[in-house]
LOGU-838884 format. One record per residue: residue number from 0; residue in one letter; chain; x, y, z of N, C-alpha, C, O in turn. Coordinates in nm, 3 decimals. Layout:
pamar	nutor	torti	nX	nY	nZ	caX	caY	caZ	cX	cY	cZ	oX	oY	oZ
NUM	A	A	X	Y	Z	X	Y	Z	X	Y	Z	X	Y	Z .
...
***
This chain:
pamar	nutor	torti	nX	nY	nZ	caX	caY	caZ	cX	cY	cZ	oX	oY	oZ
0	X	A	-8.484	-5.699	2.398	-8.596	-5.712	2.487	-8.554	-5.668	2.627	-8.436	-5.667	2.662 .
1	X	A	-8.695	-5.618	2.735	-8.610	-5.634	2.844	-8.699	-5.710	2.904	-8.815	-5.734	2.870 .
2	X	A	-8.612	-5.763	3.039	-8.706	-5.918	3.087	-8.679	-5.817	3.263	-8.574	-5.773	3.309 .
3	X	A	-8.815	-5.810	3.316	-8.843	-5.758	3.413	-8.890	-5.876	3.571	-9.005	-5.917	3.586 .
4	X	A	-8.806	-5.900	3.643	-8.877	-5.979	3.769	-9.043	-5.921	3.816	-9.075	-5.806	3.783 .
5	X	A	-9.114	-5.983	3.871	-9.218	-5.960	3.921	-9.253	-5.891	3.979	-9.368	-5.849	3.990 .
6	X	A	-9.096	-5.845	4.067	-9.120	-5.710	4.199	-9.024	-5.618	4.184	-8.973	-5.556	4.278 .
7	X	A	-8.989	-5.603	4.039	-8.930	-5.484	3.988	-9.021	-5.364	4.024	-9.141	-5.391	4.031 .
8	X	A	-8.986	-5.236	4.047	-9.042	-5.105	4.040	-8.929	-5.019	4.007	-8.813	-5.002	4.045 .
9	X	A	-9.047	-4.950	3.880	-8.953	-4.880	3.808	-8.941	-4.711	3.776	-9.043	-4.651	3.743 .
10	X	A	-8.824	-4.647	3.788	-8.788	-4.553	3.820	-8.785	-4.448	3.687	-8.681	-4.412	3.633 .
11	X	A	-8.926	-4.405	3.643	-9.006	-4.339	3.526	-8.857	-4.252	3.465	-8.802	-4.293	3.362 .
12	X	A	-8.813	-4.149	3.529	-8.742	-4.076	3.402	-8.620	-4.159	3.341	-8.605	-4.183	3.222 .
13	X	A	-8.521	-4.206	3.464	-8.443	-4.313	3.392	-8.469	-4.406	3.305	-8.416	-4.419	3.195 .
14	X	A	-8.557	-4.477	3.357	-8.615	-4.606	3.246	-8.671	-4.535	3.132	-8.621	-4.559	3.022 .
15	X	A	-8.773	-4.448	3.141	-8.794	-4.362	2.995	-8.655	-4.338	2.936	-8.635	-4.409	2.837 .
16	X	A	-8.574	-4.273	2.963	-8.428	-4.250	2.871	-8.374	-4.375	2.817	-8.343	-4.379	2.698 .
17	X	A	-8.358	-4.493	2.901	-8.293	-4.586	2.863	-8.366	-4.635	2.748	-8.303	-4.675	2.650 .
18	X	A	-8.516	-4.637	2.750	-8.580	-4.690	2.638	-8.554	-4.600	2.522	-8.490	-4.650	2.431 .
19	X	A	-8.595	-4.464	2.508	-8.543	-4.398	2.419	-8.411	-4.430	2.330	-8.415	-4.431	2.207 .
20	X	A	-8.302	-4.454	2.400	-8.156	-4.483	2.355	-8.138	-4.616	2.285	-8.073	-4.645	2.184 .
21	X	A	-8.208	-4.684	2.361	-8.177	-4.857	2.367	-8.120	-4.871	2.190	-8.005	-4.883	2.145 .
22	X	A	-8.208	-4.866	2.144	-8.205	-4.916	1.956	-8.131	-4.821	1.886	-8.142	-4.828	1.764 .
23	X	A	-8.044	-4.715	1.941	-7.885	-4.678	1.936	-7.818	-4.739	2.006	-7.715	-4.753	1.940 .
24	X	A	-7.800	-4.797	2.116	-7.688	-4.840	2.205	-7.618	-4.968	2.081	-7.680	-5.037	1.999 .
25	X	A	-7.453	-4.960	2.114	-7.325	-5.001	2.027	-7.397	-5.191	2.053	-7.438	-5.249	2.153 .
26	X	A	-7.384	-5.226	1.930	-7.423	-5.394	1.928	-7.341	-5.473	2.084	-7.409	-5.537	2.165 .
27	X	A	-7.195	-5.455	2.102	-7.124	-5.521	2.210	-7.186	-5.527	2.337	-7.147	-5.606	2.422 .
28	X	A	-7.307	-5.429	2.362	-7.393	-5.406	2.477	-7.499	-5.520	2.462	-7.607	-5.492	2.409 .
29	X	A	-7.478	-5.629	2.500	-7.555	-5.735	2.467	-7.700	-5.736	2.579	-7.822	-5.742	2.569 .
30	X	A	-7.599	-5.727	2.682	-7.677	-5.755	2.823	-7.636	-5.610	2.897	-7.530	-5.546	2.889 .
31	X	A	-7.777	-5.577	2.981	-7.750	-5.439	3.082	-7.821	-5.455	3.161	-7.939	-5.455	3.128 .
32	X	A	-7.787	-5.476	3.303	-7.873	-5.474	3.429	-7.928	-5.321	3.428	-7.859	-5.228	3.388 .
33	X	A	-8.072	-5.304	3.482	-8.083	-5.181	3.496	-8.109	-5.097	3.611	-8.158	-4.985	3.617 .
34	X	A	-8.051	-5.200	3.728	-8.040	-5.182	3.843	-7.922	-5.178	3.891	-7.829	-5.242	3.843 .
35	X	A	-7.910	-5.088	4.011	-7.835	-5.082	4.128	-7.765	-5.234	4.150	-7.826	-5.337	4.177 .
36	X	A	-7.576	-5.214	4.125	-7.527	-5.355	4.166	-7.553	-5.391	4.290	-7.576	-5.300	4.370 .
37	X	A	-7.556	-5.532	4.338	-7.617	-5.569	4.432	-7.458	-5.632	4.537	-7.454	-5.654	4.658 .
38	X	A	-7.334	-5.646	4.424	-7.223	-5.703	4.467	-7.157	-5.573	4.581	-7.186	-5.453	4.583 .
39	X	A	-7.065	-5.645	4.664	-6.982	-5.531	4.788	-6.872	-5.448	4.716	-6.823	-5.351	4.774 .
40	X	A	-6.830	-5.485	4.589	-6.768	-5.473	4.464	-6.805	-5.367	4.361	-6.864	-5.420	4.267 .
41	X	A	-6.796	-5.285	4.353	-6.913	-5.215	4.253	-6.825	-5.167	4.182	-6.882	-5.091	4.103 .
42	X	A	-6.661	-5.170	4.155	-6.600	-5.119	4.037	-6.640	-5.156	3.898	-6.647	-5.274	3.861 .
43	X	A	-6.663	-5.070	3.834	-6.685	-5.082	3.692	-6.606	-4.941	3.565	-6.576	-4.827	3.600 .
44	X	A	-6.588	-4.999	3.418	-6.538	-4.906	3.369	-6.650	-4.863	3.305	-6.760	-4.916	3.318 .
45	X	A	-6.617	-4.733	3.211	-6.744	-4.647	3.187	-6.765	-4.678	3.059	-6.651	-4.663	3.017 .
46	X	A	-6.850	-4.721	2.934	-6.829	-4.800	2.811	-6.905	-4.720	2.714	-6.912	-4.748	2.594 .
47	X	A	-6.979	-4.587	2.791	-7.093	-4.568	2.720	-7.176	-4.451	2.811	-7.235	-4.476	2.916 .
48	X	A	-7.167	-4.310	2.744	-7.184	-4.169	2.808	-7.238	-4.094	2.726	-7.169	-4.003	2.680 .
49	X	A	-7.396	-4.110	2.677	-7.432	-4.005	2.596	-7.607	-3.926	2.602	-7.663	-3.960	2.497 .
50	X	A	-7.670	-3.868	2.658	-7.786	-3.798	2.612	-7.807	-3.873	2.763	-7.879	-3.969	2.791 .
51	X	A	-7.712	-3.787	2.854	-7.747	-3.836	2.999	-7.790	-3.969	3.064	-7.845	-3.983	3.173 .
52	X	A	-7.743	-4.092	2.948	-7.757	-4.255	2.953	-7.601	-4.281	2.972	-7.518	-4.262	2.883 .
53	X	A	-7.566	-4.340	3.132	-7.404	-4.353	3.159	-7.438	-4.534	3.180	-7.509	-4.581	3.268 .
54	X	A	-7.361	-4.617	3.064	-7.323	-4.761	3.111	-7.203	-4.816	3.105	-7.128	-4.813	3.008 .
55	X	A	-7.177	-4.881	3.239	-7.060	-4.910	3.288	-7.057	-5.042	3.270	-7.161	-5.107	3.266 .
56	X	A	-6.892	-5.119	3.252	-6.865	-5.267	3.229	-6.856	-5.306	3.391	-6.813	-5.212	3.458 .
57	X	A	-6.882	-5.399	3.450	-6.901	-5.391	3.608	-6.808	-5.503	3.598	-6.821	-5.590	3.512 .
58	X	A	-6.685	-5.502	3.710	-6.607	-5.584	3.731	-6.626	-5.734	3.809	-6.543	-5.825	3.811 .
59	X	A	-6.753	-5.731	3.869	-6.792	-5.865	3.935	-6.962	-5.838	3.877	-7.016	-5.737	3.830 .
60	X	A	-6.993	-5.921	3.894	-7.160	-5.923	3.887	-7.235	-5.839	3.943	-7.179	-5.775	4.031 .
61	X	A	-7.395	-5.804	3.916	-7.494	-5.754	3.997	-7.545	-5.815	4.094	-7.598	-5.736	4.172 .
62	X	A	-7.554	-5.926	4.126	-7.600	-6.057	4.215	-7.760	-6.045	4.244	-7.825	-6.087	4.340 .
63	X	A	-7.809	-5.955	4.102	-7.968	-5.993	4.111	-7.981	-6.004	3.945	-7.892	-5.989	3.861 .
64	X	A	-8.152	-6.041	3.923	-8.211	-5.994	3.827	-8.297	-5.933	3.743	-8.335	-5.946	3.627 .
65	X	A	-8.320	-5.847	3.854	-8.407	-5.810	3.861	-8.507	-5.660	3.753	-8.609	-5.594	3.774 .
66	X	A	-8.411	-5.667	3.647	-8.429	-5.621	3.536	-8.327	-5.579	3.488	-8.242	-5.512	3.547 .
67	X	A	-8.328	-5.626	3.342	-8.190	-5.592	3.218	-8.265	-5.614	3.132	-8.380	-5.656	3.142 .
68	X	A	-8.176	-5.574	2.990	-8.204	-5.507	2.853	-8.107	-5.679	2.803	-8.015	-5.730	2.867 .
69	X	A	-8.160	-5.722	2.693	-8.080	-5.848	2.651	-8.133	-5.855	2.508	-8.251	-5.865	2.474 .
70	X	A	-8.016	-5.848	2.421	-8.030	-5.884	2.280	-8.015	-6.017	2.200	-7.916	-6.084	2.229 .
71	X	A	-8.081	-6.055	2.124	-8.086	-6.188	2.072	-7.966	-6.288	2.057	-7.971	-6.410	2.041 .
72	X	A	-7.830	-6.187	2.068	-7.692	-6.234	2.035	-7.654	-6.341	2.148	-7.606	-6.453	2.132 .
73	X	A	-7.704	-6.248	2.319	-7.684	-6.267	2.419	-7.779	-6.360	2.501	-7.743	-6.396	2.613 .
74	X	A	-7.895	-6.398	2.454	-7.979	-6.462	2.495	-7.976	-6.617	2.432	-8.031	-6.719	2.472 .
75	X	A	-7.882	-6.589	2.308	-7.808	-6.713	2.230	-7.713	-6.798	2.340	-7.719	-6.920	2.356 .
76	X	A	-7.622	-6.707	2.414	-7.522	-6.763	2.465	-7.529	-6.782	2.569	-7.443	-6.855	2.618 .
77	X	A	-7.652	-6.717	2.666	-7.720	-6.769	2.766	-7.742	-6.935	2.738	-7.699	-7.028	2.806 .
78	X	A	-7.815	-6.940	2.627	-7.856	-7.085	2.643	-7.774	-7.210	2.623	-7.792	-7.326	2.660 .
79	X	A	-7.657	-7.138	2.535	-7.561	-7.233	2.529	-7.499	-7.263	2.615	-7.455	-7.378	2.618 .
80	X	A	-7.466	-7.156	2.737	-7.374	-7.197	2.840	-7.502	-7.251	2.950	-7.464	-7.249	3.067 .
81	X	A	-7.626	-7.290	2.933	-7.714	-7.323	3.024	-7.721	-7.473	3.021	-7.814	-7.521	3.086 .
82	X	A	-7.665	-7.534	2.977	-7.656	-7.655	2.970	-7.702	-7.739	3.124	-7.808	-7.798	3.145 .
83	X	A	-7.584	-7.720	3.218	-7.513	-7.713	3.326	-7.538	-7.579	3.421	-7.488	-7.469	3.400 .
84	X	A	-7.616	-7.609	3.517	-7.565	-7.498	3.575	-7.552	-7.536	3.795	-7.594	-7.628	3.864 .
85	X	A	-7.481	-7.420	3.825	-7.451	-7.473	3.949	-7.511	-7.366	4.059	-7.523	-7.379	4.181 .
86	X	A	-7.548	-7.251	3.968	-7.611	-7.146	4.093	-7.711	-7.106	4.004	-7.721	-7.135	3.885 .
87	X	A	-7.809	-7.014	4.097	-7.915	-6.974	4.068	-7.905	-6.885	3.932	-7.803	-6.856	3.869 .
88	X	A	-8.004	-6.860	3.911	-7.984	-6.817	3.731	-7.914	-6.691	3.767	-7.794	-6.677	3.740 .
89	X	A	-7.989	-6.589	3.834	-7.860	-6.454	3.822	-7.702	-6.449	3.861	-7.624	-6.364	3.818 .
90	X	A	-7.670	-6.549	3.945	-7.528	-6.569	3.961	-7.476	-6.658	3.816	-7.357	-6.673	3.792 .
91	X	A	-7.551	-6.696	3.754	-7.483	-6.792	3.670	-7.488	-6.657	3.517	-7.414	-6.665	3.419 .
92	X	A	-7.573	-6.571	3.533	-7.534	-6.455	3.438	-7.449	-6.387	3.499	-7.378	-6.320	3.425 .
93	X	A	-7.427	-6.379	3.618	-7.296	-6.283	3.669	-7.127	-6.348	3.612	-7.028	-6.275	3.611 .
94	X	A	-7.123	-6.484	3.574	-7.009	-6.507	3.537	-6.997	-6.518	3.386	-7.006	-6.616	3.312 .
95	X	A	-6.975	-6.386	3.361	-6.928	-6.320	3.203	-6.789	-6.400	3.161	-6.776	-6.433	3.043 .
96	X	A	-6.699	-6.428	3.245	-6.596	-6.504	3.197	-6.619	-6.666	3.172	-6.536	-6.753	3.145 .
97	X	A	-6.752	-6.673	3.190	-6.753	-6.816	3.181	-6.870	-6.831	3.045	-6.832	-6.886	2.941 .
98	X	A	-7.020	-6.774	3.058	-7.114	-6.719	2.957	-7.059	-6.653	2.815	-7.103	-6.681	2.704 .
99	X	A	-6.978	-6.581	2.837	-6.914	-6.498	2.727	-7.042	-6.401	2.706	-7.094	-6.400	2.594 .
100	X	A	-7.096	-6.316	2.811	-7.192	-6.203	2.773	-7.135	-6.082	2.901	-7.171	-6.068	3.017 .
101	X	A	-7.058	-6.025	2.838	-7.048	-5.880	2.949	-7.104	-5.865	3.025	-7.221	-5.899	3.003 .
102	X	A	-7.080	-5.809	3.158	-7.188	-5.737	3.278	-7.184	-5.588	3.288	-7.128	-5.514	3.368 .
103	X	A	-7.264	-5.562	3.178	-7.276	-5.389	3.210	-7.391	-5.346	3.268	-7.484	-5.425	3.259 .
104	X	A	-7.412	-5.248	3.323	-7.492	-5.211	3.380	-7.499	-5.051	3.374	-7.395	-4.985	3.362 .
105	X	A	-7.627	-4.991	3.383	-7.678	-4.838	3.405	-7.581	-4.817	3.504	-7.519	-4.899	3.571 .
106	X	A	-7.572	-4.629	3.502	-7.504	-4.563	3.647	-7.583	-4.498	3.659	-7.542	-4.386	3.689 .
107	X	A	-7.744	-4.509	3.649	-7.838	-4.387	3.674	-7.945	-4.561	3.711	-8.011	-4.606	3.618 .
108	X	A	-7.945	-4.638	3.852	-8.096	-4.766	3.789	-8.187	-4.662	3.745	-8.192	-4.545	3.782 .
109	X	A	-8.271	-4.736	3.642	-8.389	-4.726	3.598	-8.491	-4.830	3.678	-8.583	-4.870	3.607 .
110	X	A	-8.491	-4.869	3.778	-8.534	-5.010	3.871	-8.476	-5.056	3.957	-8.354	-5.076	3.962 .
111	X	A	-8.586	-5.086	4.064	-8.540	-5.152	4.175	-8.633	-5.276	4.198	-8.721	-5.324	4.126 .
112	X	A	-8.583	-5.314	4.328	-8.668	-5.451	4.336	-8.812	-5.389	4.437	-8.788	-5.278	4.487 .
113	X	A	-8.903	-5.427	4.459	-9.009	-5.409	4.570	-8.934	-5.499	4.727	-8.896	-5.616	4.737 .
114	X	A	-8.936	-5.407	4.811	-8.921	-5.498	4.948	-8.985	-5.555	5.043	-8.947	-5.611	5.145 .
115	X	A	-9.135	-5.524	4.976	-9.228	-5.577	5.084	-9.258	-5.724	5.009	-9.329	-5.812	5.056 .
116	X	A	-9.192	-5.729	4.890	-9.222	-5.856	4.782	-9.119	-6.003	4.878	-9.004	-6.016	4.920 .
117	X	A	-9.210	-6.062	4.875	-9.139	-6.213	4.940	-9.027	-6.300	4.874	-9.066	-6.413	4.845 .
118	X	A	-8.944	-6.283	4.854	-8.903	-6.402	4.772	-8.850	-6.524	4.777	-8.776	-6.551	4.872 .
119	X	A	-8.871	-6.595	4.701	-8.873	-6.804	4.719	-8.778	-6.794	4.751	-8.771	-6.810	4.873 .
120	X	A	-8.621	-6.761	4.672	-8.524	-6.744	4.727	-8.450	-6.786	4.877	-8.369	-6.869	4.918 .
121	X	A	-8.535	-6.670	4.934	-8.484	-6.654	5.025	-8.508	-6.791	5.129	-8.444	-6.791	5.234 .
122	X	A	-8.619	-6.934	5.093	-8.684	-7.035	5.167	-8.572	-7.165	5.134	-8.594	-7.286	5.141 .
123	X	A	-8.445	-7.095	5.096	-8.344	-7.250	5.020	-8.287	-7.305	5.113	-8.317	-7.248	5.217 .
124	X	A	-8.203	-7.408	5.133	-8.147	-7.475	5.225	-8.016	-7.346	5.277	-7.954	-7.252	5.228 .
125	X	A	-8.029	-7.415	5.395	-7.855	-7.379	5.494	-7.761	-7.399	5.423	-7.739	-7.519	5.406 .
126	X	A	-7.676	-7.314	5.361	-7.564	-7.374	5.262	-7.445	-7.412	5.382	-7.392	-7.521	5.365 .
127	X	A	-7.407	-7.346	5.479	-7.315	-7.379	5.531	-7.338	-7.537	5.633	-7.248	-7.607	5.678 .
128	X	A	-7.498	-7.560	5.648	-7.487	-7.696	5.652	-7.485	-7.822	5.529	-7.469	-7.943	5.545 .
129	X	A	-7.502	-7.761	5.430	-7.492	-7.823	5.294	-7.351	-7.854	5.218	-7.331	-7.944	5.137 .
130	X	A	-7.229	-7.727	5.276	-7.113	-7.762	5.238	-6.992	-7.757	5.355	-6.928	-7.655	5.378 .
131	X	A	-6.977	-7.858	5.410	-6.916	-7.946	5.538	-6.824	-8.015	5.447	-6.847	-8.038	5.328 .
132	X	A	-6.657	-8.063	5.550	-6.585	-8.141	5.497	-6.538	-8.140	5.362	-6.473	-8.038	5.344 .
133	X	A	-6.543	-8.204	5.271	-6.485	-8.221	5.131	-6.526	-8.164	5.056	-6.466	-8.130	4.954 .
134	X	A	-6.657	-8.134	5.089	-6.751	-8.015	5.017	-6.743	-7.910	5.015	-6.797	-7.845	4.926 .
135	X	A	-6.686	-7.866	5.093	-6.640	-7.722	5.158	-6.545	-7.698	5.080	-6.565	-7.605	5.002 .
136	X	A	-6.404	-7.773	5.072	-6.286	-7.767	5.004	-6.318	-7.774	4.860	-6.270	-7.687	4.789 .
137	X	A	-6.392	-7.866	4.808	-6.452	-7.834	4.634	-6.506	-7.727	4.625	-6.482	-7.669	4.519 .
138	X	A	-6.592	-7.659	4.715	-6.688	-7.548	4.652	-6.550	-7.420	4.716	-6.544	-7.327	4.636 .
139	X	A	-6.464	-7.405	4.818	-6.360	-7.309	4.768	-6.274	-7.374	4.670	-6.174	-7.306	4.646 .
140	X	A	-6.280	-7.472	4.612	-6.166	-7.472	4.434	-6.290	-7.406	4.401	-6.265	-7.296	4.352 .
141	X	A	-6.362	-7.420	4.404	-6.495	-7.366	4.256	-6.450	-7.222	4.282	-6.363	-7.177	4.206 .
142	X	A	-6.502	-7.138	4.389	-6.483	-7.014	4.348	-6.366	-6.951	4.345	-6.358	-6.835	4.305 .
143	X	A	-6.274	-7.012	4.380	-6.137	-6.944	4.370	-6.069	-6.949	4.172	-6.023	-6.864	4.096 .
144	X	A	-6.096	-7.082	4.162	-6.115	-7.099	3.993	-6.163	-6.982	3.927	-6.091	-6.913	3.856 .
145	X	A	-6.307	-6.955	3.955	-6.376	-6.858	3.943	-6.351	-6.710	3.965	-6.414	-6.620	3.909 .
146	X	A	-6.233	-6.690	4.068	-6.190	-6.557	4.065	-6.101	-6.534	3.982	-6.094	-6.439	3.905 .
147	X	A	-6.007	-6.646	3.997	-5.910	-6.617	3.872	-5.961	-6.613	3.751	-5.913	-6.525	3.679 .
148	X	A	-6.051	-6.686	3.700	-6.081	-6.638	3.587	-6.156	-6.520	3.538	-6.165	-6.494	3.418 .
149	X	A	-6.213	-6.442	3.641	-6.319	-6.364	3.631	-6.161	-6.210	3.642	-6.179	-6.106	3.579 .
150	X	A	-6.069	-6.224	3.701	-5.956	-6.164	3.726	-5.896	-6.145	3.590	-5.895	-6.036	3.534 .
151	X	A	-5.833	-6.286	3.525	-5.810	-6.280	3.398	-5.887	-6.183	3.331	-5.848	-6.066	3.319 .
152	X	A	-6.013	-6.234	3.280	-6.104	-6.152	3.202	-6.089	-6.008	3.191	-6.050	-5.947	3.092 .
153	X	A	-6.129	-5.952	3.322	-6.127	-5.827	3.316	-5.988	-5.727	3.294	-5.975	-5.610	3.259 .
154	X	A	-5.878	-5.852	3.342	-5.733	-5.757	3.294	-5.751	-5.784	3.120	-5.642	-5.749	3.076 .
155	X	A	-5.830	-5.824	3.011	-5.819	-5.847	2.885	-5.885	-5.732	2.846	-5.853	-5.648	2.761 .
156	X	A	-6.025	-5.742	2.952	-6.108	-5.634	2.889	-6.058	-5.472	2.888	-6.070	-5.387	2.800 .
157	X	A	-5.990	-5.463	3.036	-5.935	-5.334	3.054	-5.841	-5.289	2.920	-5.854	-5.182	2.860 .
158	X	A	-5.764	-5.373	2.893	-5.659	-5.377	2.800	-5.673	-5.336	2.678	-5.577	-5.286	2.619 .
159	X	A	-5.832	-5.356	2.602	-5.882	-5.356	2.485	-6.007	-5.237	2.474	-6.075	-5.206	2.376 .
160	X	A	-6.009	-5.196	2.582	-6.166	-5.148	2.626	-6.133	-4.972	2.529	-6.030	-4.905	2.541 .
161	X	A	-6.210	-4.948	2.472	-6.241	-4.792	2.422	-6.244	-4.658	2.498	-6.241	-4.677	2.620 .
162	X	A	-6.249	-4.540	2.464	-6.298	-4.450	2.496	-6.424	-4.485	2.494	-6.468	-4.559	2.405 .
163	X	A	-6.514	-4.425	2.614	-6.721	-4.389	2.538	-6.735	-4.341	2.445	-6.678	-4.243	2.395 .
164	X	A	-6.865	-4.447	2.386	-6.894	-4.325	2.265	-6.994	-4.200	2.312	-7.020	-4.109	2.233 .
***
């Protein structure tokens, strides 16, 4: 399936190709943003190069959600790791080392977000008045935890990762 935000706009010849391909693309492609990463980070390896459809394994997250491709395998393990959660839903799909669902993504988006579109988002509390003192020091263990493991991961994946098909 693909699950589209509200103020997605979408970018006709790319997104036409990607649909074309989709129901060939290799089963391990669980999840695919089909947007432009949103992280300062944008290394990714290349997993997948054919009929002018390029998808890359992205080394940190997209830090939106604003449209991806998600197969039943992956929408399984979404919910299992949804138990619990501590950030907003697209950061909590950005941690593949924790979800167990890859972050690949298009190198051509097929979609972007609308910018004249408002979003709730953006109306949340002051985090830096929200994490003061002891709080501060737990939420850097959280993400430092979080790098290392997200570090780990990707030295496994590099390690094992294919030629494109």
């Amino acid at each position: 399936m693909i699950v589209l935000e509200d103020d997605a706009m979408i970018f006709k010849e790319p997104f036409l190709r990607f649909l074309e391909q989709a129901s060939s693309l290799p089963q391990e492609l669980e999840c695919i943003r089909l947007f432009a990463s949103k992280s300062r980070n944008r290394e990714s390896v290349l997993v997948y190069d054919k009929g002018g459809l390029g998808i890359a394994k992205f080394l940190r997250g997209h830090k939106s959600a604003t449209g991806y491709y998600l197969t039943p395998p992956a929408a399984k393990k979404f919910l299992e790791f949804s138990e619990s959660w501590v950030e907003p839903v697209d950061i909590e799909m950005d941690q593949f080392w924790s979800n167990n669902v890859e972050c690949y993504g298009v190198l051509e988006p097929c979609l972007t977000h609308n910018p004249e579109f408002q979003s709730a988002i953006d109306l949340g509390i002051d985090t830096s008045q929200a994490r003061r003192g002891l709080m501060r020091l737990r939420w850097r263990w959280y993400l430092l935890k979080g790098k290392v493991r997200r570090e780990v991961h990707n030295f496994r994946f590099r390690a094992r990762v294919r030629k494109p098909a």
